[in-house]
C-alpha positions in Angstrom: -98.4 80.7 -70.9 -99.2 81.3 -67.2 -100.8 78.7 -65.0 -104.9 79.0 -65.3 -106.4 78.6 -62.0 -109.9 76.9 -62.1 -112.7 75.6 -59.3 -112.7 72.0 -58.5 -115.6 72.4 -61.5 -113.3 73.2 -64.0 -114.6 77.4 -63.8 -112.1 79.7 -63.8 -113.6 82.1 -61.0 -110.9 84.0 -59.2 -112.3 84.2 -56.1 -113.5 80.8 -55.1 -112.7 78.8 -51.9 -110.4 77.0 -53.8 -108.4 76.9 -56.8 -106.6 74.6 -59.0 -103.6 74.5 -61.5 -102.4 71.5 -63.6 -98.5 73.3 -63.1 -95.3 73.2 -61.9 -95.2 75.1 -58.6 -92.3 77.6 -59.9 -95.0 78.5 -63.1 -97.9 78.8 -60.4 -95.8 81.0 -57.6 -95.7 83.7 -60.2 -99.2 84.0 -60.3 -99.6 84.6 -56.6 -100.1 88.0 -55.3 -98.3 89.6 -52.8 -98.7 88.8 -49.4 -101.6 86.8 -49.9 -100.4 83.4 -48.6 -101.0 82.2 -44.5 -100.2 79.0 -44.3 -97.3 77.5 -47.3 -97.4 73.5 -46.9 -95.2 72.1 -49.5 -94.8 68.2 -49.6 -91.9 68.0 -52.3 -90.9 64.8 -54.1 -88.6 63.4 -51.5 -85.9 62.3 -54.2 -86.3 58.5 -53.8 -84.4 57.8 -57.1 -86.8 56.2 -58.9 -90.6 56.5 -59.9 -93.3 56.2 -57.2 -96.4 54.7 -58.6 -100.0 53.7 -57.4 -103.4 52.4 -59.0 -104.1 56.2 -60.2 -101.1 57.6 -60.4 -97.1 57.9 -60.7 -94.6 60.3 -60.8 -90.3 60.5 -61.3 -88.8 61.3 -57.8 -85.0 61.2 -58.9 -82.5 64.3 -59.3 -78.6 63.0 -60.3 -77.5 64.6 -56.8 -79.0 66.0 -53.4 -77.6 69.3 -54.6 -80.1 69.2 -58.0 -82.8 68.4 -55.8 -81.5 71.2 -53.4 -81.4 73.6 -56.1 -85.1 72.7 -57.6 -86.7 73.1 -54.0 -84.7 76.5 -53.5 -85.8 78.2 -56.7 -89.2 77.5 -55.7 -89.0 78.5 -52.2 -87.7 81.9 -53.1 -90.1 82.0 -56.0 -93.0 82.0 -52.9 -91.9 84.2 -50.2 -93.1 87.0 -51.5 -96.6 85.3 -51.6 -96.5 84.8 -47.7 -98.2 87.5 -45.3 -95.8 88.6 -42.4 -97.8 86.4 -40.0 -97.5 83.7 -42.3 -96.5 80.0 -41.8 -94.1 77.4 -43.7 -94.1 74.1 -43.4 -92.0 71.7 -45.7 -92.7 67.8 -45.3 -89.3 65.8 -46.2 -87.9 62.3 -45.0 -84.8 61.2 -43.8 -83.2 61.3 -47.1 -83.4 65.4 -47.2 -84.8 66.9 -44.1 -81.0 68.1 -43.0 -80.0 69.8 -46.6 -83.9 71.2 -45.9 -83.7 72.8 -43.0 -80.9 74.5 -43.7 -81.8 75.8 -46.2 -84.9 77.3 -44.9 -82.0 78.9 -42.7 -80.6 80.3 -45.3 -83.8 81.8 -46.7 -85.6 83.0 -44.2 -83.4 82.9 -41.3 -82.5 80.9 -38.4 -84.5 82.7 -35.7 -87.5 81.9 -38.1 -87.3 78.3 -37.0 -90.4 77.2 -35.1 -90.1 73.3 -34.9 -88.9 69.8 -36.7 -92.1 68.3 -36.0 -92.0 64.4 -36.7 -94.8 62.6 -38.5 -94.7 58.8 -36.5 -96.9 56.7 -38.9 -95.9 53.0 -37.9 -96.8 51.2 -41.4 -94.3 50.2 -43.1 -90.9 47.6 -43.6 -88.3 47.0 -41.6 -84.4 45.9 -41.5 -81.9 43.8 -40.4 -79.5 46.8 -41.0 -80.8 49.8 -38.9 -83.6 51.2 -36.8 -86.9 50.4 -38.8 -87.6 54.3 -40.5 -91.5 54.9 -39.4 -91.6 58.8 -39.5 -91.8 61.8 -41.8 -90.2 65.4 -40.9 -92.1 68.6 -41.2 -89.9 71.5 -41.3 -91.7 74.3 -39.1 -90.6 77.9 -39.8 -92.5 81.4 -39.4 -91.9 84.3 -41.6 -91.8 86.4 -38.6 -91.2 84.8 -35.2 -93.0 87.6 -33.4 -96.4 87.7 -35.2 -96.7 84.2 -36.8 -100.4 82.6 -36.3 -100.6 79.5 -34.3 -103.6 77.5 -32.5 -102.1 74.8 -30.4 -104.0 71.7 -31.3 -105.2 69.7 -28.5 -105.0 65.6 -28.1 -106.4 63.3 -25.7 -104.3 63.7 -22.2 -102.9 60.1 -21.1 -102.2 60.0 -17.7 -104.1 59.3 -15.4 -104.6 62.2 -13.1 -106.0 64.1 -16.5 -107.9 61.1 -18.0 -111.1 62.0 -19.9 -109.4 65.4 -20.9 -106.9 67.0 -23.3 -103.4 68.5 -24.0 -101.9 70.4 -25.9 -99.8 68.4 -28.9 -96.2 67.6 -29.1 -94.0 68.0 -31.4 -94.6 63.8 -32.7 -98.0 63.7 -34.1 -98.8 60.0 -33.8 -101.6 59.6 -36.8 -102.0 56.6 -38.9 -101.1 56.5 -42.5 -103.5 55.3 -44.6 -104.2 51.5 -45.0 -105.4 50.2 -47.5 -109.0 49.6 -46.8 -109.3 52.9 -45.6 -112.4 54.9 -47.7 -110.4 58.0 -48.2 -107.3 56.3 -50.3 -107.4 57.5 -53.7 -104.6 55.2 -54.9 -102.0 58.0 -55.4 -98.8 57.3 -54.8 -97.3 59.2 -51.6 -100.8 60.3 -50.1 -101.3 61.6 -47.0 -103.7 61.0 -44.5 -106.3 63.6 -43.8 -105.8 63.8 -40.1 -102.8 64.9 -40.6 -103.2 67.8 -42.7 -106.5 68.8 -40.8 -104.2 69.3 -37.4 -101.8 70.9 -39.6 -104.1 73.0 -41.2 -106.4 74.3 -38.1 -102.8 74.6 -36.3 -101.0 76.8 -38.7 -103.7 78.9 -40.7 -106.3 81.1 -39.1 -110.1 80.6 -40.0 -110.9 82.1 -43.1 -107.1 82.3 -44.0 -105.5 81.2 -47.4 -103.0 77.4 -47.2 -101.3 76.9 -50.4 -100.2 73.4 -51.2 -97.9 73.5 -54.4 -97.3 69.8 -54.4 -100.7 69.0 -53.7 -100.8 65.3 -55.2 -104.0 64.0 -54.6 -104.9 67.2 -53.1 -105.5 66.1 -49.0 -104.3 69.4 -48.6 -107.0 71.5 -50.5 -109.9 69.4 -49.0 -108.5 69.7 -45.3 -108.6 73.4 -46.1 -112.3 73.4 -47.3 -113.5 71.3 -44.5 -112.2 73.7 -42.1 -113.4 77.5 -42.9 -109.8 77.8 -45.3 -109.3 79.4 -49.0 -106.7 77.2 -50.7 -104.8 77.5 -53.9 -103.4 73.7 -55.2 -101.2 72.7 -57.9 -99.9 70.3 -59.3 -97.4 69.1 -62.8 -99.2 65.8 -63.1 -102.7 66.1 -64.7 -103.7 62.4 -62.5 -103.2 64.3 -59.3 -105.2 67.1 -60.5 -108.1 64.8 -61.7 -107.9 63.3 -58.0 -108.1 66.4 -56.6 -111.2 67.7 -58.4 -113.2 64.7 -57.6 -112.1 64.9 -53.8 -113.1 68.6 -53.6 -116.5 67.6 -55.2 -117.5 65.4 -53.3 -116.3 67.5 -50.1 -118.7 69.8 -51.8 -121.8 67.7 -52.4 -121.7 66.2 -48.9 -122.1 69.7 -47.4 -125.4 72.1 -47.4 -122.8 74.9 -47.1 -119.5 73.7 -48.8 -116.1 74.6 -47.4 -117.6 76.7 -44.5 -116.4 74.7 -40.8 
């Protein structure tokens, strides 16, 4: 049975600023039409080896090899391409664990010339070791379907220096945003969520107004709400029914909090 795609209020309404699917992103690429896709931002389990958990959610994050979790991550890549519009954008989120077998194989499926940039993700938080360097970023694979006619709108930052104090500049490739602590009013509790600065520069940066994102590892669906807070259609899935439960109450309350919802 194919994936049912539903309104953060559960309607099934096939044209609404964005839809949800309790489903495995292979099931839910099948459902997509034809260039109809501007922005693809996929934030795969990173293959940890074990379960990652939080207060309202968990999920397994272990293949037996880097070549099973290769092969899952392909079959769903090549399952979405034909999704993506010609001026379309992809951008896969990986760690240190994967971000090499990634990127090449983005090569091999859309080409090496399609390679934009390997933006880094600093985010500070976390342990450190005796061992190495202390590992306090994220990698987001950067790729256009066509390097000639892909959308892009440079997002801007606070300048530093000071000859341009007071003014901005356009961003580098290291996007130095917080993760989420954990007093912070927007943590959900699910494991591996991202914080929503991150995906709104993402977002604004990589999709045009009124454009379509699709997040098919949504989680606890920062993507989706990004999308709705900025003028963006977005379609969201999900395997794990917690992240879609998250989701829908996120989107809700982006919802309520707005006299016109998901316009910018």
């Amino acid at each position: 049975m194919p994936p049912c795609w539903t309104t953060p209020e559960g309607d099934a309404l096939g044209e609404a600023p964005v839809l949800l699917a309790c489903a495995d992103w292979l099931d839910a690429a099948a459902t997509l039409a034809p260039a109809s896709i501007d922005l693809l931002y996929a934030d795969p389990p990173f293959n940890t080896g074990g379960a990652r958990e939080g207060r309202s959610g968990r999920f397994d994050d272990s293949w037996p090899t880097v070549g099973g979790w290769v092969g899952w991550l392909e079959d769903r890549l090549a399952a979405t391409l034909p999704a993506l519009k010609p001026t379309s954008c992809v951008l896969l989120h990986v760690d240190w664990r994967t971000s090499h077998h990634a990127r090449l194989l983005l090569d091999r499926l859309l080409g090496v010339d399609r390679f934009v940039n390997h933006l880094v993700w600093a985010y500070g938080l976390g342990g450190s070791s005796p061992r190495r360097f202390a590992r306090k970023h994220d990698d987001i694979l950067f790729y256009a379907v066509d390097p000639e006619r892909y959308w892009f709108d440079p997002p801007l930052v606070p300048a530093t220096s000071r000859r341009l104090r007071g003014r901005t500049k356009k961003a580098t490739d290291v996007l130095l945003i917080p993760s989420i602590n954990n007093m912070a009013v927007e943590r959900t509790g699910y494991p591996t969520q991202k914080p929503l600065a991150l995906l709104d520069v993402l977002v604004r940066a990589c999709c045009p107004p009124g454009g379509v994102v699709l997040d098919p590892c949504c989680g606890s669906g920062t993507t989706p709400v990004a999308a709705a807070a900025s003028g963006r259609r977005a379609f969201a899935c999900d395997p794990n029914p917690d992240a879609i439960r998250i989701a829908r109450d996120r989107l809700r309350s982006v919802a309520a909090a707005r006299p016109d919802p998901f316009l910018p």
